[in-house]
LOFI-482404 format. One record per residue (C-alpha): x, y, z. Coordinates in Angstrom, 1 decimal, always signed. Layout:
BEGIN
+--------+--------+--------+
|   east |  north |     up |
+--------+--------+--------+
|      X |      Y |      Z |
...
+--------+--------+--------+
END
This chain:
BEGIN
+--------+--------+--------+
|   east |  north |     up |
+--------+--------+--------+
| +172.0 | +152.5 |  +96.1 |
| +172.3 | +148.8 |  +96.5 |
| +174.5 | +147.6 |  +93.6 |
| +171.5 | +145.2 |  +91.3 |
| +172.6 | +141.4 |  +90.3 |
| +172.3 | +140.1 |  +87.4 |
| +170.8 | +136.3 |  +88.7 |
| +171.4 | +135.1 |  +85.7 |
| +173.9 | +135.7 |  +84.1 |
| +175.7 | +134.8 |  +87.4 |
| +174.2 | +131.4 |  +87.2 |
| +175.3 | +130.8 |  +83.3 |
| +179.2 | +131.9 |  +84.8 |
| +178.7 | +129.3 |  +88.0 |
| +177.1 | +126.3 |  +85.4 |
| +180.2 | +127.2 |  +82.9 |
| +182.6 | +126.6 |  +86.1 |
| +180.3 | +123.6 |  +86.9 |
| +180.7 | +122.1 |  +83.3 |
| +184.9 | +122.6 |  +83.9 |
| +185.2 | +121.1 |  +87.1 |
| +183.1 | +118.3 |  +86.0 |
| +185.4 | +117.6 |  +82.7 |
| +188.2 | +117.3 |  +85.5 |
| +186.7 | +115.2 |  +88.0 |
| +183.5 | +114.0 |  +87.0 |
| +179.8 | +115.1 |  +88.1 |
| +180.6 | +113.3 |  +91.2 |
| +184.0 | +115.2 |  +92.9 |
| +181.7 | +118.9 |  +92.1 |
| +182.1 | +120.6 |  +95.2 |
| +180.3 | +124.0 |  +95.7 |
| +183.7 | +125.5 |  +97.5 |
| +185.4 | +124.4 |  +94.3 |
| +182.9 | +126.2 |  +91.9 |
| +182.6 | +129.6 |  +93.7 |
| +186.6 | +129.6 |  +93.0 |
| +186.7 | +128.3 |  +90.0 |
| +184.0 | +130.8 |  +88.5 |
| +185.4 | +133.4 |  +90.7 |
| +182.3 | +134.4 |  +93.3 |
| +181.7 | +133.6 |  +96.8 |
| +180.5 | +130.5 |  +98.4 |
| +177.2 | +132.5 |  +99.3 |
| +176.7 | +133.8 |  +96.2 |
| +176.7 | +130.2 |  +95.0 |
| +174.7 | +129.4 |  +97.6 |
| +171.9 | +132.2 |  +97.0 |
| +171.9 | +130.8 |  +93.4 |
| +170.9 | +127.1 |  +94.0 |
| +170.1 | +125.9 |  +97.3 |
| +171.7 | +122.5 |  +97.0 |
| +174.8 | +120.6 |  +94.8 |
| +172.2 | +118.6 |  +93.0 |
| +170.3 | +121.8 |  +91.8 |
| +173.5 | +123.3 |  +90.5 |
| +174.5 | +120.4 |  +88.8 |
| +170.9 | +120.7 |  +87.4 |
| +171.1 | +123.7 |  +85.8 |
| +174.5 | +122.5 |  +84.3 |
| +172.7 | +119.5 |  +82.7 |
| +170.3 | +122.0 |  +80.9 |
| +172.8 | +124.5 |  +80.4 |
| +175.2 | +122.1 |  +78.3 |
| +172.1 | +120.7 |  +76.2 |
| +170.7 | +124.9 |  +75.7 |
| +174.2 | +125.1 |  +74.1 |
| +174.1 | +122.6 |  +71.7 |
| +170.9 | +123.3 |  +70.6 |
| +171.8 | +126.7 |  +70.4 |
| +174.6 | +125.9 |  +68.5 |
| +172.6 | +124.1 |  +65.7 |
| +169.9 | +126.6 |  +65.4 |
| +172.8 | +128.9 |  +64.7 |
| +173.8 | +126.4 |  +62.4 |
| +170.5 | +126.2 |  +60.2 |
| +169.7 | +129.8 |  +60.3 |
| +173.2 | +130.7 |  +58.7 |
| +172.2 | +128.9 |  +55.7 |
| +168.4 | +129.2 |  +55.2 |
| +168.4 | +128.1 |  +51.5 |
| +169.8 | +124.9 |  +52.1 |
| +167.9 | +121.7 |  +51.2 |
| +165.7 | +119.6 |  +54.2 |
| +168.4 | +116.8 |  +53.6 |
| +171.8 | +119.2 |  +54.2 |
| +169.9 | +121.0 |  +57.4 |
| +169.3 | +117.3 |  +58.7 |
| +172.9 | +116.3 |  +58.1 |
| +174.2 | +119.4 |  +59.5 |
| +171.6 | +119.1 |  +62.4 |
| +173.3 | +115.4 |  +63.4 |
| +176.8 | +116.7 |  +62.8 |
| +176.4 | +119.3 |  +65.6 |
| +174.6 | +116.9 |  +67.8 |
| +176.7 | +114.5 |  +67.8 |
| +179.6 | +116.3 |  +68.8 |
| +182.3 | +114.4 |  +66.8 |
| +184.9 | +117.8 |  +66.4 |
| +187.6 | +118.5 |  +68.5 |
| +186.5 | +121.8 |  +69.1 |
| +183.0 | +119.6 |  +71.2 |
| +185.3 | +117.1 |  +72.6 |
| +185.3 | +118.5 |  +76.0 |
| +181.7 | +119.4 |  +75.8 |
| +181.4 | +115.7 |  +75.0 |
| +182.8 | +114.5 |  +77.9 |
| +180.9 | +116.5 |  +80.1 |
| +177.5 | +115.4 |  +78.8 |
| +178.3 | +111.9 |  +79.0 |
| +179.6 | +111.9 |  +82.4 |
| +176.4 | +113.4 |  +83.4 |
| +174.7 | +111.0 |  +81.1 |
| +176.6 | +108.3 |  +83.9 |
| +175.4 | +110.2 |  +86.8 |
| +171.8 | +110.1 |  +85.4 |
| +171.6 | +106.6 |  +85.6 |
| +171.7 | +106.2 |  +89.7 |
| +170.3 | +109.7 |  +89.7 |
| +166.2 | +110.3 |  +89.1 |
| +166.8 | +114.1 |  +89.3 |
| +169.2 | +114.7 |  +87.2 |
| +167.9 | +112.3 |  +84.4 |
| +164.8 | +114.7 |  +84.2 |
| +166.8 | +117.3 |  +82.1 |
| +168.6 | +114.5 |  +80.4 |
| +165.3 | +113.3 |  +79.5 |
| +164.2 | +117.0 |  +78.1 |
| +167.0 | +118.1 |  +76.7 |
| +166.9 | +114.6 |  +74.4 |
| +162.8 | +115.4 |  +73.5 |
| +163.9 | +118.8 |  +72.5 |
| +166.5 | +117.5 |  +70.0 |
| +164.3 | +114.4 |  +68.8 |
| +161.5 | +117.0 |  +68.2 |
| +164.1 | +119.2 |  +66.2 |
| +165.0 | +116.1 |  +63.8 |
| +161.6 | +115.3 |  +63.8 |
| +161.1 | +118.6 |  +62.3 |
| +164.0 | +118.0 |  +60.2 |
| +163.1 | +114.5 |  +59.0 |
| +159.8 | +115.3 |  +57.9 |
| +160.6 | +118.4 |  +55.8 |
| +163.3 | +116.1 |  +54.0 |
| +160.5 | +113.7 |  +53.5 |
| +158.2 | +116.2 |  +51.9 |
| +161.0 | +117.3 |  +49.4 |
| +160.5 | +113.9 |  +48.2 |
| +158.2 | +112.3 |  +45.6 |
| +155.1 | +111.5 |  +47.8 |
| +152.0 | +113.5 |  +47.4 |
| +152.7 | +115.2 |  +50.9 |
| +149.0 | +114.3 |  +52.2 |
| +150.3 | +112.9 |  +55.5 |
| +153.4 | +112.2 |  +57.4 |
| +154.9 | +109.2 |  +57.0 |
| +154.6 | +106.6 |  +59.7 |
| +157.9 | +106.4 |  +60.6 |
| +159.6 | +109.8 |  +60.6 |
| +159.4 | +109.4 |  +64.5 |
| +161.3 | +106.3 |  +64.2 |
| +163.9 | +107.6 |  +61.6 |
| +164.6 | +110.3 |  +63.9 |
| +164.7 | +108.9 |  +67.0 |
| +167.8 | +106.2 |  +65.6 |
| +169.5 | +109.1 |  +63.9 |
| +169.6 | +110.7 |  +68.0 |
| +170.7 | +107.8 |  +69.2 |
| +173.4 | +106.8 |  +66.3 |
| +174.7 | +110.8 |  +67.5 |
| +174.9 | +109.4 |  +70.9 |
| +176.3 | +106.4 |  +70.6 |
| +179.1 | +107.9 |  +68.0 |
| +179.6 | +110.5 |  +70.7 |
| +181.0 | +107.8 |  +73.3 |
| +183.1 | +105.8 |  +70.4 |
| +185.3 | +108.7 |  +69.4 |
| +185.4 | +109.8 |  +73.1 |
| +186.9 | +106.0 |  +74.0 |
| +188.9 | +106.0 |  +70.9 |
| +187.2 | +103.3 |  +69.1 |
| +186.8 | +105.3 |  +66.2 |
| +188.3 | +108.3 |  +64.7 |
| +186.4 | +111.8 |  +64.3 |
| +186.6 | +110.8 |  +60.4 |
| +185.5 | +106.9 |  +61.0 |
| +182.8 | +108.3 |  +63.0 |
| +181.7 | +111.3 |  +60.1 |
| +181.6 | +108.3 |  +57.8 |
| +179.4 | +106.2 |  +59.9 |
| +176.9 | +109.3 |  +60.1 |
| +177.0 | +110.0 |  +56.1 |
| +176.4 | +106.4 |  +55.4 |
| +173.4 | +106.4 |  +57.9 |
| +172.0 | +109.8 |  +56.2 |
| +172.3 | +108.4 |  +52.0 |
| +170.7 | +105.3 |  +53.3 |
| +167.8 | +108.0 |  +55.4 |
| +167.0 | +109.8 |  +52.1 |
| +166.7 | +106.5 |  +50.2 |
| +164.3 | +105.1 |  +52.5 |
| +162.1 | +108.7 |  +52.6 |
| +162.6 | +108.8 |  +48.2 |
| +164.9 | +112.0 |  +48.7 |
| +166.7 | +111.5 |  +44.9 |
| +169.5 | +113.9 |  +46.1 |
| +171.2 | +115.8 |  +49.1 |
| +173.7 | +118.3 |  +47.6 |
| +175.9 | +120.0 |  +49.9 |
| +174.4 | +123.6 |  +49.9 |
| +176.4 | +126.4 |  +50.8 |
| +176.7 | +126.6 |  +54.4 |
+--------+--------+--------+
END
């Protein structure tokens, strides 16, 4: 009986060998010779996986942005008493990758983030994987806002706004610890400061660390 594949999980393994090779040498020196070693498999069976280089380092784009938000679902449902405001802050912790623990999933991200900008293709699951964490602080923004004193008739106007700079704050905090402009602390400060001036601006009167 012909022995059955599991598809995949073999393509989680190959993006995971992906992701290593590219903290080495960049998105750019990927080679599918070098992956198939590195995750252990043959060439062909790299091959019968994704057709082309660019499709593989595809799937390793979405891969690495699934893991993250993984991660901070994880995150939120381990604590589901906490307030909107600590969910938030945790939310922006994870996304902005600031431990040590994230630093090489850090560099990986941003070096496809590089590659993205000379490369249509693979700025499509860029582009996705940055609406599906916008939504989730969307989400995130607007429950904080309702925990505040308005009459919680209608969202405010500019939830999508707050969100959107807390995403790109992440980002950009992401690249200045990475560089060594700032410190993982210097860069948690940055982000608290951001979030006390957030729930002053959406009238949340208090964001207690819950438990969690």
């Amino acid at each position: 009986m012909p022995k059955q594949v599991d598809y995949a999980s073999r393509r989680r393994r190959i993006a995971e060998a992906v992701c290593l090779l590219a903290d080495e040498q960049g998105p750019e020196g990927v080679s599918m010779r070098d992956v198939a070693a590195r995750a252990e498999v043959s060439l062909g069976a790299v091959q019968r996986c994704f057709r082309t280089k660019e499709e593989m380092l595809l799937f390793a784009v979405e891969h690495i942005g699934e893991r993250v938000m993984e991660r901070v679902r994880a995150r939120l449902g381990a604590s589901p008493a906490q307030s909107a405001a600590t969910a938030l802050g945790h939310a922006a912790e994870e996304v902005a990758l600031l431990r040590e623990d994230h630093r090489t999933e850090a560099r990986i991200w941003l070096g496809f983030v590089a590659r993205a900008c000379v490369s249509a293709s693979l700025a499509a699951p860029l582009r996705r994987s940055y609406a599906a964490l916008e939504g989730l602080l969307v989400r995130l923004v607007t429950e904080a806002a309702e925990s505040g004193p308005g009459d919680g008739s209608a969202m405010p106007p500019h939830v999508v706004r707050e969100a959107r700079t807390l995403l790109a704050l992440t980002d950009g905090l992401t690249s200045h610890v990475l560089v060594g402009h700032l410190t993982t602390e210097q860069a948690e400060d940055v982000l608290h400061a951001h979030l006390t001036g957030l729930w002053e601006r959406l009238g949340v009167t208090t964001a207690s660390e819950d438990a969690g």
